[in-house]
Backbone as CSV, one residue per row, in Angstrom:
resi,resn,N_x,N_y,N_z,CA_x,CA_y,CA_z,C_x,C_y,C_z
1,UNK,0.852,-1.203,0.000,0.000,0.000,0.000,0.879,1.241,0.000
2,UNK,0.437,2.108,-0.772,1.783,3.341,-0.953,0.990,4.422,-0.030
3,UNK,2.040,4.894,0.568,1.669,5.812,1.473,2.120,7.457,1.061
4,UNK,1.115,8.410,1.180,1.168,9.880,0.473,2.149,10.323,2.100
5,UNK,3.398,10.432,1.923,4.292,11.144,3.214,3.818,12.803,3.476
6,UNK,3.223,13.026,2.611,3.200,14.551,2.847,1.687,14.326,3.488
7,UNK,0.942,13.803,3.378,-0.017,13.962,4.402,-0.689,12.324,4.858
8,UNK,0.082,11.919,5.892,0.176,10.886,6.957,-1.555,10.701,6.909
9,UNK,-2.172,9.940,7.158,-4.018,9.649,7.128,-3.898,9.794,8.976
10,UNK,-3.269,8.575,9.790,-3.318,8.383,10.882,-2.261,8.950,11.708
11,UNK,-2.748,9.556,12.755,-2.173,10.677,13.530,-1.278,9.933,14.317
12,UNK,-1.545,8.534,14.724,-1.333,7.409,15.388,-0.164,6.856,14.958
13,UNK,-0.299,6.936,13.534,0.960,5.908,12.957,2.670,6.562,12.669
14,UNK,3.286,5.659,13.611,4.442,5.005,14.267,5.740,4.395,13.412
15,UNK,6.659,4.687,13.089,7.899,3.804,12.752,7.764,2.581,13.478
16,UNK,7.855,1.403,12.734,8.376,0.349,13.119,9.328,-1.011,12.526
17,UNK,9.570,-1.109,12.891,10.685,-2.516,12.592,10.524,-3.004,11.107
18,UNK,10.943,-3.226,10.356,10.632,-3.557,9.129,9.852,-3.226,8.225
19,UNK,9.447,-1.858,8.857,8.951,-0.936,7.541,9.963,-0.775,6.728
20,UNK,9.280,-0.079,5.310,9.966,-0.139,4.402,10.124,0.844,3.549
21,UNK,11.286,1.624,2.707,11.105,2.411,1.969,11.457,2.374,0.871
22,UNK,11.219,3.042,-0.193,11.799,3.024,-1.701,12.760,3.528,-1.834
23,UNK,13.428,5.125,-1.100,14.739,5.418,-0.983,15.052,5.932,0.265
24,UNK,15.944,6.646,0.589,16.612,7.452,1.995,15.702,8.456,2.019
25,UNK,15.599,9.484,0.864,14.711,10.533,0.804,13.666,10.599,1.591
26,UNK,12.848,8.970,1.056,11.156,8.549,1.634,11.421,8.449,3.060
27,UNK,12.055,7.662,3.270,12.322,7.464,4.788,12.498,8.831,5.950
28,UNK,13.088,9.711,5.371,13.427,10.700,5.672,12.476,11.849,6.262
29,UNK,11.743,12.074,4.856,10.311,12.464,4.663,9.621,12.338,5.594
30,UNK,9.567,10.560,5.315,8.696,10.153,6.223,8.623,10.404,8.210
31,UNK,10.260,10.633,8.147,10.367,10.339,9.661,10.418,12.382,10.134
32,UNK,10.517,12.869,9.375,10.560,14.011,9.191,9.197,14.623,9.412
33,UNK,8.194,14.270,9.082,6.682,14.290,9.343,6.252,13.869,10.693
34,UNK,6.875,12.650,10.760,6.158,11.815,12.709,7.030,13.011,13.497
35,UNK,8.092,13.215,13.360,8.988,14.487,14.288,8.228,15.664,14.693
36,UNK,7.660,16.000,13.094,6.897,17.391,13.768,5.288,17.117,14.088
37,UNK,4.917,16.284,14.058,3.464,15.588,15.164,4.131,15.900,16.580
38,UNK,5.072,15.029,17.102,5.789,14.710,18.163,6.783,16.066,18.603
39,UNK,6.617,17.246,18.463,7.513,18.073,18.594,8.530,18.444,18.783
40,UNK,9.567,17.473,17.800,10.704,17.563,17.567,11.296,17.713,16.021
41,UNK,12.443,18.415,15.754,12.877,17.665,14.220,14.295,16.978,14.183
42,UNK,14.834,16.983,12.927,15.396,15.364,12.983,17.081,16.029,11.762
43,UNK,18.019,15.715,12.503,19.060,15.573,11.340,19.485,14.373,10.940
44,UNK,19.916,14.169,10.255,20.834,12.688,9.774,22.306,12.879,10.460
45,UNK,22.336,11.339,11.021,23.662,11.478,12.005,24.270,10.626,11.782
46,UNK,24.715,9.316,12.266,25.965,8.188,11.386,24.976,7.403,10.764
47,UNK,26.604,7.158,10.017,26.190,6.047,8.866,27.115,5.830,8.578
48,UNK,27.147,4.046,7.957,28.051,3.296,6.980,28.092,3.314,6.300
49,UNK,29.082,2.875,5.870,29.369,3.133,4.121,29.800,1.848,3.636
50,UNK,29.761,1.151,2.673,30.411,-0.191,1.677,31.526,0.320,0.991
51,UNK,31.437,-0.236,0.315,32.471,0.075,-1.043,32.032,0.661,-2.359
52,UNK,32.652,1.553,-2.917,32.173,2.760,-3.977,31.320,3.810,-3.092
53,UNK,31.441,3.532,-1.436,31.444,5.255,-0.558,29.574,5.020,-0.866
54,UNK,29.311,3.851,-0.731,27.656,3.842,-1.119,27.385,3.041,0.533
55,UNK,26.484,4.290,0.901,25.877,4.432,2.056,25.208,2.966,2.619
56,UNK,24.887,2.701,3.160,23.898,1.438,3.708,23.085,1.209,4.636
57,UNK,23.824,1.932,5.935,23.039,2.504,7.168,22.918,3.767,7.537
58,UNK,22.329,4.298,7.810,21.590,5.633,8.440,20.980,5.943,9.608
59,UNK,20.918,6.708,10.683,20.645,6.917,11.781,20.044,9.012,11.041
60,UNK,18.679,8.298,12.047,17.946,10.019,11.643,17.503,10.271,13.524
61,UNK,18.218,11.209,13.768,18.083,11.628,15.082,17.766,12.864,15.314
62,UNK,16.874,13.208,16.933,16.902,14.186,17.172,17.512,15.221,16.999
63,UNK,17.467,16.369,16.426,18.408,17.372,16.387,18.961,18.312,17.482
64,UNK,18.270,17.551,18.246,18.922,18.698,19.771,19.356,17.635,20.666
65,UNK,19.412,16.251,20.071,20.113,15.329,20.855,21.824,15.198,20.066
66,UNK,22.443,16.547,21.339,24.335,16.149,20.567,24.351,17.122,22.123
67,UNK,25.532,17.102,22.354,26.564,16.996,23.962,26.232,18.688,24.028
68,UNK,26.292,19.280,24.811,26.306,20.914,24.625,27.699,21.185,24.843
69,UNK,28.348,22.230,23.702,29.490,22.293,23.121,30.253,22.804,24.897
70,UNK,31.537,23.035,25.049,31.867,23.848,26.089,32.069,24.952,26.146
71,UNK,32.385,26.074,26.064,32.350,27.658,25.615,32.962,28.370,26.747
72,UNK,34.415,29.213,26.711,34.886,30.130,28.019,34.428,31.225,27.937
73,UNK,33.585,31.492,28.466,33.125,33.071,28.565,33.903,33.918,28.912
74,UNK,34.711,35.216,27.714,35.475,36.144,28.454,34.639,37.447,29.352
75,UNK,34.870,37.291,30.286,34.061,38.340,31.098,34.404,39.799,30.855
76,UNK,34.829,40.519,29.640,35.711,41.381,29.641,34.859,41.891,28.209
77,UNK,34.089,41.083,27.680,33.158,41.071,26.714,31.719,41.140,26.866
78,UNK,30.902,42.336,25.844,29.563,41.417,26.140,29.059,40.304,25.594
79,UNK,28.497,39.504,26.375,27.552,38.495,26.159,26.526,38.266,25.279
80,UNK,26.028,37.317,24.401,24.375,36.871,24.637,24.018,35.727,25.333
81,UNK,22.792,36.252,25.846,22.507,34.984,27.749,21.743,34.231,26.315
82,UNK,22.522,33.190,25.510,21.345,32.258,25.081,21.513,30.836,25.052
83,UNK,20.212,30.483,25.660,20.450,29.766,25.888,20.541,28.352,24.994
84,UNK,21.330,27.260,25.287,21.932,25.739,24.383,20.346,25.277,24.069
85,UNK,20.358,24.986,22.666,19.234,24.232,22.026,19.350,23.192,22.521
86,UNK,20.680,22.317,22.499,20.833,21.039,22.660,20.631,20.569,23.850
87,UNK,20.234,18.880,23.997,19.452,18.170,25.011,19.861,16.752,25.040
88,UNK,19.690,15.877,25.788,19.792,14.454,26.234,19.183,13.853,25.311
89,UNK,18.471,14.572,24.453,17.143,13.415,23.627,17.687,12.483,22.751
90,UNK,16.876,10.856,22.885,18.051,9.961,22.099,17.163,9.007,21.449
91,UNK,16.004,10.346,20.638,14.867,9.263,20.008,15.823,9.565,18.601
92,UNK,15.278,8.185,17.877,16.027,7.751,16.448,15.449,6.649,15.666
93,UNK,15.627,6.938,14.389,15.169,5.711,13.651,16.588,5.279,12.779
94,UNK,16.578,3.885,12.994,17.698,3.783,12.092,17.482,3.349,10.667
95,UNK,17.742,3.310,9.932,17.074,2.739,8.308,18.816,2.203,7.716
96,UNK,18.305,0.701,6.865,19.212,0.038,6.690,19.179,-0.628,5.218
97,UNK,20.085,-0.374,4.152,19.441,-0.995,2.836,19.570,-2.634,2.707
98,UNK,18.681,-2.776,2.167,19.347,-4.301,1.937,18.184,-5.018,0.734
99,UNK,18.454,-6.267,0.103,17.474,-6.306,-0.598,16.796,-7.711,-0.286
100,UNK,15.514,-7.951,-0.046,15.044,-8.983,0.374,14.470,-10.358,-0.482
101,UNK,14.898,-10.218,-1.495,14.893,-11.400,-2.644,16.616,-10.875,-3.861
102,UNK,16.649,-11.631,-4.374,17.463,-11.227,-5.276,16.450,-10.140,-6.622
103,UNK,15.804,-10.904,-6.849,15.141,-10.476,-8.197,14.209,-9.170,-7.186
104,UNK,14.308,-8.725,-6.156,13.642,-7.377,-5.831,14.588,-6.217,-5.891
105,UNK,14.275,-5.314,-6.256,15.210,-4.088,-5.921,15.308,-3.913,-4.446
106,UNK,16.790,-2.528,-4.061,17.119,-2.692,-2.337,15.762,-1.675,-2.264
107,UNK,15.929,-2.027,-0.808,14.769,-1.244,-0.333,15.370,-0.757,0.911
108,UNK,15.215,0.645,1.570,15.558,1.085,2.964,14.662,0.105,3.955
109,UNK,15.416,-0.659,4.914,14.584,-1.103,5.849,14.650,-0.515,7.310
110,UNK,13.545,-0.456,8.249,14.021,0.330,9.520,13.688,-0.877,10.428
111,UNK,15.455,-0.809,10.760,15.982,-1.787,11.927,15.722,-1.722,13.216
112,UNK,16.043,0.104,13.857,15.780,0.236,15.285,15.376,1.484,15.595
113,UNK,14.147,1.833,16.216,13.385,3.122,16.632,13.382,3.419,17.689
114,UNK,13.534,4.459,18.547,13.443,4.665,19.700,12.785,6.176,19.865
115,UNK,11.390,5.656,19.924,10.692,7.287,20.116,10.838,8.283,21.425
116,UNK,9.988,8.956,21.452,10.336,10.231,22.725,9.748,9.449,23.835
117,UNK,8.691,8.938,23.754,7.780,8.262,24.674,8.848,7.120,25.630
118,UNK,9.321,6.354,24.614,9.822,5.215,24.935,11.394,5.466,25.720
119,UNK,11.650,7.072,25.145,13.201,7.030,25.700,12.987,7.882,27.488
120,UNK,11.240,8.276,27.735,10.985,8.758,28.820,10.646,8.122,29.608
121,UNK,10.416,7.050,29.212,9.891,5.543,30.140,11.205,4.778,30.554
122,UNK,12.045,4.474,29.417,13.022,3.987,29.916,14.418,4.570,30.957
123,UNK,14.014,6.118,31.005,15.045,6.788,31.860,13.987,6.461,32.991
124,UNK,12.778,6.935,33.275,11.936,6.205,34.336,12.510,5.329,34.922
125,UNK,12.633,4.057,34.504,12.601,2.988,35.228,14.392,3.004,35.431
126,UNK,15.043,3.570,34.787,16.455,3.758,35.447,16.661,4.300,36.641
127,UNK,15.833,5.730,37.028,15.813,6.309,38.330,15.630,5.771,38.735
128,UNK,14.662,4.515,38.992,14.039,3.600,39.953,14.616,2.684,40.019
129,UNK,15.879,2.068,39.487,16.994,1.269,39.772,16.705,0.149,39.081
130,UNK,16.087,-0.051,37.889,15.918,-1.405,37.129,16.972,-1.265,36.490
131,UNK,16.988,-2.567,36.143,18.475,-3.289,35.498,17.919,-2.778,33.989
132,UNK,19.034,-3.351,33.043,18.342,-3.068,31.614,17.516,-4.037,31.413
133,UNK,17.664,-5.463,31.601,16.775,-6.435,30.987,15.851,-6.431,31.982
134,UNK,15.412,-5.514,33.131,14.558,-5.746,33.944,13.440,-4.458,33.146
135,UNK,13.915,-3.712,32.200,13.726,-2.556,31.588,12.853,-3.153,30.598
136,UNK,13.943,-4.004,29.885,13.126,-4.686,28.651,12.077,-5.267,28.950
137,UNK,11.695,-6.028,30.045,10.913,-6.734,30.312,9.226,-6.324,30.702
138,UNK,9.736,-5.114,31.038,8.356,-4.294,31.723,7.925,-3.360,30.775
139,UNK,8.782,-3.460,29.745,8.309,-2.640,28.293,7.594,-3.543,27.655
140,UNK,8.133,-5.152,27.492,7.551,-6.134,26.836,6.387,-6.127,26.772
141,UNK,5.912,-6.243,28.852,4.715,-6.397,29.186,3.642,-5.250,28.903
142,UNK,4.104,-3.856,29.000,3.348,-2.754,28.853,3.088,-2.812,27.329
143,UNK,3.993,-2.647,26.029,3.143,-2.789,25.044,3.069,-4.143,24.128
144,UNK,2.497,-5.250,25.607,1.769,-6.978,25.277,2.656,-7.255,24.072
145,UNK,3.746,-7.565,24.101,4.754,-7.862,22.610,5.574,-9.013,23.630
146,UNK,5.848,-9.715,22.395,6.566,-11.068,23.134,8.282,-10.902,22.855
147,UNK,8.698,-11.604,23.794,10.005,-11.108,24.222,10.864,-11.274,23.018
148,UNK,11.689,-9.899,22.779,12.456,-9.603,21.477,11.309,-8.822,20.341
149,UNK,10.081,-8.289,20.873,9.277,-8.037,19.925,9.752,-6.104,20.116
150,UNK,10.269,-5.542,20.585,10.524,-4.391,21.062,11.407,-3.421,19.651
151,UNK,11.104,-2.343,19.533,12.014,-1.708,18.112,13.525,-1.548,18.991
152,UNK,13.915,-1.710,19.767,15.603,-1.787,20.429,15.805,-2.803,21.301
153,UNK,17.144,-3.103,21.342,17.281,-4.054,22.063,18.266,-3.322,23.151
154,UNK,18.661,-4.543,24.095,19.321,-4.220,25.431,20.521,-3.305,25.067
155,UNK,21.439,-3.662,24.127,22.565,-2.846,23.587,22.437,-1.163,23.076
156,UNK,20.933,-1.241,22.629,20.547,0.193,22.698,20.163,1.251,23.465
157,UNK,19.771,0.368,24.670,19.620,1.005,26.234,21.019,0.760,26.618
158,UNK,21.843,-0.062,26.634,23.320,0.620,27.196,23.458,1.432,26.304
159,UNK,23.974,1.798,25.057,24.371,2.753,25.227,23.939,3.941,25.147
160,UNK,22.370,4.153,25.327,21.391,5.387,26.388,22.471,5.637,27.376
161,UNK,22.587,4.753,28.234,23.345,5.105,29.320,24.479,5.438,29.297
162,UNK,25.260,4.982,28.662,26.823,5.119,28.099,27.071,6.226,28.451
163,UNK,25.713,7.464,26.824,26.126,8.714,26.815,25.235,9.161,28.168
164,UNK,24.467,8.888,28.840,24.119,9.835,30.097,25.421,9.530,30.738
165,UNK,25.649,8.607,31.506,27.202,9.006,31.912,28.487,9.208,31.720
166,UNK,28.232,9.417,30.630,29.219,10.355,29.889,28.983,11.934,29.963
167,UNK,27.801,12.330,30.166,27.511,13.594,30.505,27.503,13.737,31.934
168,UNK,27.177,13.111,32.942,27.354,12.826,34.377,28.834,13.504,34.717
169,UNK,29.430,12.190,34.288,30.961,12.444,34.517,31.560,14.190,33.990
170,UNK,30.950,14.420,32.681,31.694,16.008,32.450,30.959,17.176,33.921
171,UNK,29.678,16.737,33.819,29.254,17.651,34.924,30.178,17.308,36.424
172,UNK,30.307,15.998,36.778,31.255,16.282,37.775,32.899,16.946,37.677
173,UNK,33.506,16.871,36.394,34.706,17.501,36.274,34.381,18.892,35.874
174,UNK,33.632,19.470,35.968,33.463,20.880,35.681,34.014,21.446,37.093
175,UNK,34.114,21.505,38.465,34.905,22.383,38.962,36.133,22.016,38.680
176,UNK,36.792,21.135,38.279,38.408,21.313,37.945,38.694,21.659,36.564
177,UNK,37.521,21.799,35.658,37.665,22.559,34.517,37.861,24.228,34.780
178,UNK,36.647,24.513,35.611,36.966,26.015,36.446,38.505,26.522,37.042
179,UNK,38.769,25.396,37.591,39.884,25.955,38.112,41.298,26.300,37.466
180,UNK,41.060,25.000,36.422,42.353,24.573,35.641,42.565,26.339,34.857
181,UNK,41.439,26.823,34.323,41.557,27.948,33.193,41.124,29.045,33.920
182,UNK,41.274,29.232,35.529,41.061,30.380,36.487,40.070,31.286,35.686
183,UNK,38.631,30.317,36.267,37.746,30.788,35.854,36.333,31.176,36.866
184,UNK,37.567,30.943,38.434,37.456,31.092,39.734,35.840,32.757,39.609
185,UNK,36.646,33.890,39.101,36.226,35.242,39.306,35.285,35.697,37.732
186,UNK,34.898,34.420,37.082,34.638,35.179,35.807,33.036,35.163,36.604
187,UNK,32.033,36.756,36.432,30.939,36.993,37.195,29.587,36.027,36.116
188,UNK,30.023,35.461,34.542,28.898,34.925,33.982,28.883,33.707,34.597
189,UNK,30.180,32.901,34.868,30.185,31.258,35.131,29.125,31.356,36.325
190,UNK,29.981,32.959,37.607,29.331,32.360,38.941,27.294,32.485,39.139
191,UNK,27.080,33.248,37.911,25.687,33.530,37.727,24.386,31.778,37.466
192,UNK,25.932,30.940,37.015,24.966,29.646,36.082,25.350,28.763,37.186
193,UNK,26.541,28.751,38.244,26.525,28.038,39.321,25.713,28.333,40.152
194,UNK,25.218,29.513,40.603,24.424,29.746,41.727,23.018,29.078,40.911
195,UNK,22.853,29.515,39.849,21.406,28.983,39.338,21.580,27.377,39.494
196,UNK,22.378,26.887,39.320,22.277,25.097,39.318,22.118,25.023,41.102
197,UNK,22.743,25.571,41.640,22.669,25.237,43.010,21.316,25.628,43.665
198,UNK,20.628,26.639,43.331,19.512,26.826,43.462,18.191,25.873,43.139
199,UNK,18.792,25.266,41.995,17.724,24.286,41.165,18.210,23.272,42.077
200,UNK,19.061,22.513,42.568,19.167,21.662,43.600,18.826,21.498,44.961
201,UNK,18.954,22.768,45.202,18.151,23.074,46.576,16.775,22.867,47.070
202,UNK,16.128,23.654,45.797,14.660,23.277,45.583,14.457,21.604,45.209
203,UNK,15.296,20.935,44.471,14.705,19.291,44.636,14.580,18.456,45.959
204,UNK,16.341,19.109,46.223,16.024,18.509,47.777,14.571,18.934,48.759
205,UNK,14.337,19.866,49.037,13.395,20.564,49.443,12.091,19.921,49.052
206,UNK,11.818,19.405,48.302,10.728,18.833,47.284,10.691,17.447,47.777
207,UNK,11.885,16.778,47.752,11.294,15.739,48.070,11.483,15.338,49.986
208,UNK,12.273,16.387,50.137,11.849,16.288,52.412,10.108,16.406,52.201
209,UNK,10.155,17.032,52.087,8.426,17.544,52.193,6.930,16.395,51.132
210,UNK,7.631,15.837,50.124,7.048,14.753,49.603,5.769,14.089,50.430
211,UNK,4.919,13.776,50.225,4.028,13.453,50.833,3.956,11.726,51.473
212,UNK,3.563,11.094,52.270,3.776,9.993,53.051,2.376,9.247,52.467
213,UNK,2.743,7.494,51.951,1.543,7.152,50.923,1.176,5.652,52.371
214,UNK,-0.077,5.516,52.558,-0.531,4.449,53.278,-0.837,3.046,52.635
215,UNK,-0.867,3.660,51.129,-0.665,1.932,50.849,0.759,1.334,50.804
216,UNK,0.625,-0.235,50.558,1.746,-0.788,50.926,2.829,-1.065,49.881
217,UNK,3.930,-0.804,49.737,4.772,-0.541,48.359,5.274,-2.070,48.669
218,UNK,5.695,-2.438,46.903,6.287,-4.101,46.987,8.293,-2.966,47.194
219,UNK,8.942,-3.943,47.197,10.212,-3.420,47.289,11.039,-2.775,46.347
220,UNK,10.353,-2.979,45.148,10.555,-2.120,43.712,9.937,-0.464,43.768
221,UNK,8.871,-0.690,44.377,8.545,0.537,44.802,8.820,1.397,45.207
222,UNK,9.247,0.342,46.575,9.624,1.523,48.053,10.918,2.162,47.259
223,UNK,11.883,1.187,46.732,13.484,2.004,46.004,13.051,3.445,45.338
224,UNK,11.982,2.930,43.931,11.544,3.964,43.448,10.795,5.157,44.333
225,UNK,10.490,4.906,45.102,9.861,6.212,46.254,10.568,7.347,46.609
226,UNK,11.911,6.558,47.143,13.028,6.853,47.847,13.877,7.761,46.884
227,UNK,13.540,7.541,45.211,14.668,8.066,44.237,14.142,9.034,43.871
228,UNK,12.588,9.058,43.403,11.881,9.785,42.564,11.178,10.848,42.801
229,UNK,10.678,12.047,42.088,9.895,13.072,42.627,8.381,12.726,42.764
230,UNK,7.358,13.200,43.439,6.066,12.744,43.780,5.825,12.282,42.372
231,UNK,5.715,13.271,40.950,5.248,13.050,40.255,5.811,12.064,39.146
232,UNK,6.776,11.605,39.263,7.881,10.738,38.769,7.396,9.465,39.035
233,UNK,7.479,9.633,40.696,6.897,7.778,41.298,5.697,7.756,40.771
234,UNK,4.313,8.400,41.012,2.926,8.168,40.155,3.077,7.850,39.093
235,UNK,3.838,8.436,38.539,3.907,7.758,36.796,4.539,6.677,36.710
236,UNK,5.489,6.355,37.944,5.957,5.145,37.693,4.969,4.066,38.214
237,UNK,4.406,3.882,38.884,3.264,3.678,39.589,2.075,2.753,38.505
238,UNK,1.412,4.137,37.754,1.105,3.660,36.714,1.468,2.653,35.905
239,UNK,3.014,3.276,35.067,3.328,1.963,34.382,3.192,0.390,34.775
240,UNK,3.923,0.674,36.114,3.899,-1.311,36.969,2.776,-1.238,36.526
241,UNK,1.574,-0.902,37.282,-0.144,-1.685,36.891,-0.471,-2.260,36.046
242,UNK,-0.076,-0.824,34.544,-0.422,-0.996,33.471,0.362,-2.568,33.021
243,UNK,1.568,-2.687,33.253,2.225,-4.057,33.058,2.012,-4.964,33.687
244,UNK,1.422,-5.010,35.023,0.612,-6.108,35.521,-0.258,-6.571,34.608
């Protein structure tokens, strides 16, 4: 069934696993359209190559999912306060050529998707201390797919994590980045430290005061209680049920 990309019928419909396209373009198009439903858009980011420099795999990713650059502010200059587009986001479709008979022409196939939804669920259940395959598993159950039926696999949630702690780790070496380039007295840095410390203050604060729940948590819970913000655990909350 050929599908008109420029105007999608179902508001609903989803990249998945072995869809198929006629070229990179379509695919593109196509994923280029679900982005701006979903309020995001999309650059093209790695890819392989064969021999004669002819492409094969493709990765179409968030465009505000890349590291935020580092930048020394000379304080001796003016400024613009603006603020980094870029973000953690690590939704993607990957598209892969290959041809599925001999006597068919190649066709783009899409190997592995990871939407916005799915990459907010799965940092979810990370705060709350699930393993990865304890991850996979409660995804399985939530959208009723039998095990391995999922658009990523475990290797794609490591390396979710990889790059979050890879960003972890730069945020903890940032005071010896400060110090190294005596950046002790510059008045823009100390303006974005006090603001982070402020934004920390208030979490802590948020969750002393958290509210005290009388039903009885299983031990997956209580962890997640202990990690999460009120509105974090409810949603996590939800999901378990929903996967019950």
């Amino acid at each position: 069934m050929h599908i008109d990309l420029n105007k999608i019928p179902d508001e609903n419909y989803e990249p998945f696993i072995g869809q198929t396209f006629d070229s990179e373009e379509e695919a593109l198009l196509f994923y280029r359209n679900y982005a701006e439903r979903h309020g995001f858009g999309i650059r093209k980011d790695r890819y392989d190559k064969k021999k004669k420099n002819k492409i094969v795999r493709h990765d179409l990713s968030c465009h505000q999912g890349r590291k935020k650059s580092i930048k020394v502010i000379d304080a001796f200059k003016d400024q613009r306060r603006r603020e980094s587009s870029r973000c953690k986001c690590n939704a993607n479709m990957r598209i892969t050529v290959r041809r599925v008979f001999e006597i068919f022409p190649e066709e783009w196939h899409v190997s592995r998707v990871i939407t916005p939804e799915d990459e907010e669920k799965i940092l979810l259940y990370k705060e709350a201390g699930l393993l990865v395959r304890q991850i996979i598993r409660v995804m399985e159950l939530k959208k009723k797919v039998e095990h391995g039926g999922l658009p990523f696999i475990e290797k794609n949630i490591c390396n979710m994590f990889t790059k979050l702690n890879s960003l972890e780790e730069f945020e903890h070496n940032w005071p010896l980045t400060i110090k190294k380039y005596n950046l002790q007295n510059n008045k823009h840095m100390d303006v974005a430290i006090k603001e982070i410390e402020l934004k920390r203050t208030h979490n802590n604060m948020t969750a002393k005061v958290r509210p005290t729940s009388r039903k009885t948590r299983s031990p997956l819970e209580e962890q997640a209680f202990q990690m999460l913000t009120p509105f974090a655990f409810k949603t996590f909350q939800e999901e378990i049920e929903k996967a019950s």
